[in-house]
N, C-alpha and C positions, 0 to 999 in steps of 0.2 A: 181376151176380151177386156180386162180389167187393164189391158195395157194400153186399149185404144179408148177406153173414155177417161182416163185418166186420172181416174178414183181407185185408191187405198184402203182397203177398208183396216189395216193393220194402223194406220194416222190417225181415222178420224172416230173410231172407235174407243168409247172409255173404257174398256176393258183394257186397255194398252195402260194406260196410266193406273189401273187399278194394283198391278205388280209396286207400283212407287209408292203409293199413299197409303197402304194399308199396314206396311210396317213402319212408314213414319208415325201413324196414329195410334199402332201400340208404344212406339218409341215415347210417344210423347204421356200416352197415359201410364203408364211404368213410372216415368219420371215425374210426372203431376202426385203420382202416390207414394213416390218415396221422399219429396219432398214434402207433401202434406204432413207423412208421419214422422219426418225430422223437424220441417219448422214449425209447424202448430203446434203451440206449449199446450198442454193438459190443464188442466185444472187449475184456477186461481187458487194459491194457498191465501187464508187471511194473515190479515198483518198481527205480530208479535204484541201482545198488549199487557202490557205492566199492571200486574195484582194491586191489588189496594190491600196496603195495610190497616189495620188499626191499632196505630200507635198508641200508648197510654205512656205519661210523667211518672215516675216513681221517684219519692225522695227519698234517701240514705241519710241514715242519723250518720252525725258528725264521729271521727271516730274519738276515743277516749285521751284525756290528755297524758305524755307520758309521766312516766312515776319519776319523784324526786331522787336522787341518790344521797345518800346519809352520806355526810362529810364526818369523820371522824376531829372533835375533836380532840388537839393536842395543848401540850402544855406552855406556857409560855416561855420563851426564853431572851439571855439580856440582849438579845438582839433586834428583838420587838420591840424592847422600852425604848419612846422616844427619850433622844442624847440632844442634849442641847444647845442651842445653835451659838456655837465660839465664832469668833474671827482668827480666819487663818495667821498663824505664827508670821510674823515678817522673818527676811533671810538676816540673820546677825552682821549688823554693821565692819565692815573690814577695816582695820585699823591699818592704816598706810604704813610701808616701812621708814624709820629714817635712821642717821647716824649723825653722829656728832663729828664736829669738826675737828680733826687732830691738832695735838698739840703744837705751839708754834719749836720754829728749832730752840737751842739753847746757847747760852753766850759762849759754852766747850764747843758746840757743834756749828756758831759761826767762827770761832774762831781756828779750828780744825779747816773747815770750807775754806776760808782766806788763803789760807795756805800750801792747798793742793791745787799743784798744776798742772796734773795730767789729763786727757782728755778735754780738750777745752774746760778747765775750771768744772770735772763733772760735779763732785760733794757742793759747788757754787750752787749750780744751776738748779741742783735736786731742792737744798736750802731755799732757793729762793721763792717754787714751784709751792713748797711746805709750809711755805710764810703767808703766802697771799691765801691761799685754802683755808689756812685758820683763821683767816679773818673775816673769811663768809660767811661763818656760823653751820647751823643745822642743815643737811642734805634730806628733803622728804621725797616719799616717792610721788609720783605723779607729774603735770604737763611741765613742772619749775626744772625738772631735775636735767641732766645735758651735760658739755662739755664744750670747751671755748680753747683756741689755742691762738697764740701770741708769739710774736717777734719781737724780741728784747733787744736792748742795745744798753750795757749798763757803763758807767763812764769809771774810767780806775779811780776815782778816786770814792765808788760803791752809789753815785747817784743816779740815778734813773735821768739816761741821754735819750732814749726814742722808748715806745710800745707803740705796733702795731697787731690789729685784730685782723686773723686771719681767718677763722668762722668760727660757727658758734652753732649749736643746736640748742640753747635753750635762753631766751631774754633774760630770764632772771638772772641765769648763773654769769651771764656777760655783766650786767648790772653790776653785780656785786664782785664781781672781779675787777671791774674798773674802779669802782670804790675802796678795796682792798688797797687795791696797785698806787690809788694817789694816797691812801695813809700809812703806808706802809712808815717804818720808823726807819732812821740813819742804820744803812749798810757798812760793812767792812770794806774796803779795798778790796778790787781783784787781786786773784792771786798772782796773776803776769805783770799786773801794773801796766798792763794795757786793756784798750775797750772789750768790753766780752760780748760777744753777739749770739744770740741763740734762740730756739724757742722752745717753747712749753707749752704742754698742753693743760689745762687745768678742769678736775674732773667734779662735778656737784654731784654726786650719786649718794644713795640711802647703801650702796655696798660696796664701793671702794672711792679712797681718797690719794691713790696711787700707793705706790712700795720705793724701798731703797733700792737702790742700784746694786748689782755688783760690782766688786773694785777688784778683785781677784788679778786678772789679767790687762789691768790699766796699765802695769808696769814696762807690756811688751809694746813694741813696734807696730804703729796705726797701721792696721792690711789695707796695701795698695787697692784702688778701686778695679773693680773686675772690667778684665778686656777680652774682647772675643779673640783667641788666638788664632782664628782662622780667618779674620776679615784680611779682603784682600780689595784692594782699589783696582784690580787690572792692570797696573800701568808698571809697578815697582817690581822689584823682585820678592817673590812668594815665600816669606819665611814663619814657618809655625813657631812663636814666641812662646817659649816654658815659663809657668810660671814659677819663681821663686818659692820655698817654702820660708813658712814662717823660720826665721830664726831664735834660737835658744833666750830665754830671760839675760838679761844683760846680769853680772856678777851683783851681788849687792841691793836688787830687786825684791822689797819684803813687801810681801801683800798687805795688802787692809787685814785690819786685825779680825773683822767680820765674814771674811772669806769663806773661813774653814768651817762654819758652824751650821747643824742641819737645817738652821730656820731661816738662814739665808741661801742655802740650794731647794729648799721648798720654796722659798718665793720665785726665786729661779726659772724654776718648773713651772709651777701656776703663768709667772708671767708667757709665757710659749706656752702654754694651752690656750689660756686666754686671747692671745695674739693668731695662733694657728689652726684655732677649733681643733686642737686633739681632741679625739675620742668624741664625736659630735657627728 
């Protein structure tokens, strides 16, 4: 019968839906109350409020000043007394060195020079170097002092033929060498009797006015000038040249009388130190 009118009563009935909604509605009150009791905060707390004090000023006395310390004293001493105010010492003045001019030669020691003629006229040359130096006077030390050397040309018959100046390290001592040289007094004759050409050096110094020469070995044979025994042009035949040795004093050969004495091998000496810086 229900099938020929066409009504359900299982459709149209709310008991049908009452299965659906009744556990939605606890669903939902469940969750309205577990919600309530999580997000509903409790109780407002009040807010934090800061005490009032009552402050009060108190001054503090200043504190006490510290205590002095007792200085012992002590006694005086001369170091305390004032010393009174000098002017510093000056450095003691340097007295310059000087030397006097040697003596001029003598009328034995030109006429000894005249007459020796070995070594181009050396006892000449040395005389002559001695002559004009004593006629400069006083050697001081400082900017005057120096050395000056000269090419002579003296004519046989002892008169000054040329001087030329070949340098000079000090104006004065050239000055007065030139002044020397033109008053110089009448010479001897060479002792070749021919012109004597040479030069000299002439020294102004506060510590040497030159030395004597040695004559010891004037008597030998002038040593040849030195040749390289090996030079070779390329071109000639290659021969190593020996050299010769010195030969023996010729018989009859008497040295200067000055040779032999200790104070002429110390001057000797001196002069090669002085020339070779030994020992410097």
């Amino acid at each position: 019968m229900a099938a020929e009118t066409g009504f359900d009563w299982r459709q149209d009935s709310p008991w049908r839906r009452l299965p659906l909604t009744l556990p939605g509605a606890v669903l939902v009150g469940l969750l309205g109350l577990w919600a309530g009791g999580v997000l509903m905060p409790g109780p407002m707390q009040q807010p934090f409020e800061i005490p009032t004090l009552d402050a009060q000023f108190i001054e503090l006395s200043p504190p006490p000043p510290p205590e002095r310390v007792k200085v012992q004293e002590r006694e005086p001493t001369p170091r305390d007394e004032p010393q009174s105010e000098t002017a510093p010492e000056s450095p003691p003045v340097k007295t310059p060195a000087s030397l006097d001019a040697p003596p001029a030669p003598t009328a034995e020691e030109w006429q000894l020079a005249s007459t020796y003629t070995l070594r181009n006229g050396k006892r000449y040359r040395h005389a002559w170097g001695q002559q004009v130096r004593s006629m400069m006077g006083t050697a001081v030390e400082g900017p005057d002092q120096g050395q000056v050397r000269f090419r002579i040309e003296i004519a046989p018959d002892g008169k000054i033929a040329k001087v030329e100046e070949l340098w000079s390290t000090s104006e004065k001592a050239s000055k007065l060498a030139w002044q020397a040289i033109r008053s110089l007094p009448p010479l001897p004759p060479t002792p070749t009797g021919k012109p004597l050409v040479f030069e000299q050096t002439i020294s102004f110094m506060p510590y040497e006015t030159g030395w004597p020469p040695s004559y010891k070995l004037d008597c030998l044979p002038e040593i040849e000038p030195f040749k390289n025994p090996y030079a070779w042009d390329g071109k000639s035949p290659q021969n190593v040249v020996e050299r010769a040795h010195r030969p023996p004093p010729p018989e009859g050969c008497i040295p200067d009388s000055t040779a032999e004495t200790i104070e002429e091998e110390e001057q000797s000496f001196k002069r090669q130190m002085d020339q070779w810086r030994w020992a410097r």
